[in-house]
C-alpha positions as CSV (number, residue, x, y, z in Angstrom):
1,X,132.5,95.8,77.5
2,X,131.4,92.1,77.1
3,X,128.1,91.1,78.4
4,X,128.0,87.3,79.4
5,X,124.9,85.1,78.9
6,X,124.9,81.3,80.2
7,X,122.0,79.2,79.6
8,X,121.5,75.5,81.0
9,X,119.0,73.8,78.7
10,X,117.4,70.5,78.8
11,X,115.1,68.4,77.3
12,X,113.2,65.0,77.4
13,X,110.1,63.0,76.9
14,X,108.2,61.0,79.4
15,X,107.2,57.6,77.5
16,X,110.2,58.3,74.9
17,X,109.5,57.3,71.5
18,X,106.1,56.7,72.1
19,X,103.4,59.2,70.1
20,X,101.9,59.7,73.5
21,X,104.5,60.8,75.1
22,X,104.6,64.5,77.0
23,X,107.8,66.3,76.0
24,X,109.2,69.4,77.5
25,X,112.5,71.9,77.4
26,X,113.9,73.8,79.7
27,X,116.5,76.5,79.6
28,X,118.0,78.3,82.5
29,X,120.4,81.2,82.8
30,X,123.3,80.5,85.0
31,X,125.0,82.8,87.2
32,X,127.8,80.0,87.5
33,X,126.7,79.0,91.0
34,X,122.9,78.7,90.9
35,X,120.4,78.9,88.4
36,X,119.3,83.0,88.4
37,X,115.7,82.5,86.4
38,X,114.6,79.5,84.3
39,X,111.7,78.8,81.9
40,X,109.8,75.7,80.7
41,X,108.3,74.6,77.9
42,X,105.6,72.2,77.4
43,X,105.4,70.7,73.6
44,X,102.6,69.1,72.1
45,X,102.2,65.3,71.6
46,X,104.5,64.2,68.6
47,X,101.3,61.4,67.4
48,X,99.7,65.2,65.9
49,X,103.2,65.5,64.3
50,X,103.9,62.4,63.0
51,X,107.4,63.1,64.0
52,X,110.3,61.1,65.4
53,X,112.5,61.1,68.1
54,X,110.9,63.0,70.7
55,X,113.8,63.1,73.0
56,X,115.7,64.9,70.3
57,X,113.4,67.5,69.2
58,X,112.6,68.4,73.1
59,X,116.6,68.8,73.3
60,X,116.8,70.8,70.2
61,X,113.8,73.0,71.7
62,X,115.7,73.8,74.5
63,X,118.3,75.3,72.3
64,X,116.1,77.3,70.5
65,X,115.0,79.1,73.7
66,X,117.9,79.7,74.9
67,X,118.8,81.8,71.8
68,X,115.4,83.4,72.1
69,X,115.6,84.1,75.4
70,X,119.6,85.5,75.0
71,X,118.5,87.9,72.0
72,X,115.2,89.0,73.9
73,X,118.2,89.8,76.8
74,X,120.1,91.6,74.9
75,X,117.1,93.6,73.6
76,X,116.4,95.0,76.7
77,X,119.9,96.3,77.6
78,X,120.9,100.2,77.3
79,X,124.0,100.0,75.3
80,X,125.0,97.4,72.8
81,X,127.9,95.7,74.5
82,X,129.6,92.8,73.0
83,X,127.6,89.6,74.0
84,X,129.4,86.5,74.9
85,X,126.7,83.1,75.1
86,X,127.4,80.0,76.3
87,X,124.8,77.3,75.9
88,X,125.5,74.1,78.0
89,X,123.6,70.7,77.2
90,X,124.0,67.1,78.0
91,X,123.0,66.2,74.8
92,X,125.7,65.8,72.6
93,X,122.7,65.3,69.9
94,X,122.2,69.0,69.9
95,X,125.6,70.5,70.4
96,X,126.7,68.0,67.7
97,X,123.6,69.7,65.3
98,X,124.7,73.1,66.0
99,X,128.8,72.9,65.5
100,X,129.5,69.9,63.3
101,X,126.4,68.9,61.4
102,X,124.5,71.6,60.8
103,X,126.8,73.2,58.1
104,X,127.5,69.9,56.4
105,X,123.6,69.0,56.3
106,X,123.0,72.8,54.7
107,X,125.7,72.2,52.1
108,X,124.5,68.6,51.1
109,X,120.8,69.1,50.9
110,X,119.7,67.9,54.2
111,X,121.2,64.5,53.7
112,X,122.3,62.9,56.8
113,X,125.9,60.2,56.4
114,X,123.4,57.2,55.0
115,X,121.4,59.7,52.3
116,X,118.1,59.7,54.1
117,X,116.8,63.3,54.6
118,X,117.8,64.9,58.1
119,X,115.5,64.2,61.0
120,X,114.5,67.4,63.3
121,X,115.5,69.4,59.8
122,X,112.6,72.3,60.6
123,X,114.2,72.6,64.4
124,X,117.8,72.6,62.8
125,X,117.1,75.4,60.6
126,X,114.9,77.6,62.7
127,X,117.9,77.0,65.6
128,X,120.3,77.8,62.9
129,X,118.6,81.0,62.0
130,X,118.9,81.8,65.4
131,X,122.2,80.8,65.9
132,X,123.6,83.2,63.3
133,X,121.3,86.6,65.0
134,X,123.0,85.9,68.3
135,X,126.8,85.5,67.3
136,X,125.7,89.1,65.0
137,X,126.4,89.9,68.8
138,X,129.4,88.7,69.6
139,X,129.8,85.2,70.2
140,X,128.0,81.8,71.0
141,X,129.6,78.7,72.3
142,X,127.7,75.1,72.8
143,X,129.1,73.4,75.5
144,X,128.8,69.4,76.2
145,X,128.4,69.0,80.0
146,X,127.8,65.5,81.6
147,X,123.9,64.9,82.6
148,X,125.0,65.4,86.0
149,X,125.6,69.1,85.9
150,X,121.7,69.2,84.6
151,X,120.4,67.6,87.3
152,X,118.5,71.0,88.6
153,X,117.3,71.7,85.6
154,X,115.6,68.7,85.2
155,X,114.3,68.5,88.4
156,X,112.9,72.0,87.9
157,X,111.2,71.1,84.0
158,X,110.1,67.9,85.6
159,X,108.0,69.2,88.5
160,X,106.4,71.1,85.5
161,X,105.4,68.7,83.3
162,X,104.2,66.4,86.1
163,X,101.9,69.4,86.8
164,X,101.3,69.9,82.5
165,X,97.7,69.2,81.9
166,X,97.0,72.5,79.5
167,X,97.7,73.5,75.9
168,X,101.3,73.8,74.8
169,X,103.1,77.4,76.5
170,X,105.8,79.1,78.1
171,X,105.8,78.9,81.6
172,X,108.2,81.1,84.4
């Protein structure tokens, strides 16, 4: 028996590149037509990080809580089926980090192709990490879709970070 996980994530950054800026990921699981549940993530200001790009590291984020969220699902079933999980993003950014790059960066010391150290390296490896738990499972797939077939999930993870005024946390 195979049990199927698809998760839609997203990510951005109002004021984009900017320290100021609010960021947010979203990742929802997919029942092919509709979204079935979905969860949000606010993320802190990058100005108390020091840290650029913010798009990037709010699409990377996503990622990560889609493989959170598809080993917390597995967690909770009876048997220990198979698992099959398909991650679909509009950023080629991040499904570029976790099926080309990621490997080549590990093996060359976090270099990127002009010998500067890897940006988003701590999201990299902690997605990484992640990455090799859930295909322990079965197996993982990330999946370039155009930023059209986001366009729920961005409406839904923008309606909550209109709304973000608190601390940094998980939201249903």
């Amino acid at each position: 028996m195979v049990y199927k996980m698809n998760f839609h994530v997203n990510g951005g950054c109002r004021h984009n590149g900017q320290g100021h800026g609010a960021m947010g990921a979203a990742a929802a699981v997919w029942n092919g037509r509709r979204v079935h549940t979905h969860r949000t993530l606010m993320l802190p200001s990058l100005s108390s990080y020091d840290l650029e790009p913010i798009n990037q590291r709010a699409e990377l984020t996503a990622v990560i809580m889609a493989l959170l969220w598809a080993l917390e699902r597995y967690e909770q079933l009876d048997g220990r089926p198979r698992a099959r999980v398909r991650i679909y993003s509009d950023s080629r950014y991040a499904v570029d980090c976790m099926t080309t790059w990621v490997w080549k960066w590990a093996s060359n010391g976090w270099l990127n192709a002009r010998g500067r150290e890897v940006a988003n390296r701590d999201l990299i490896e902690q997605a990484s990490m992640l990455d090799d738990q859930v295909r322990e499972l079965g197996s993982l797939r990330y999946v370039w879709i155009p930023r059209t077939r986001t366009s729920l999930l961005t409406d839904i993870a923008t309606r909550r970070w209109t709304r973000w005024r608190d601390p940094p946390e998980i939201m249903q």
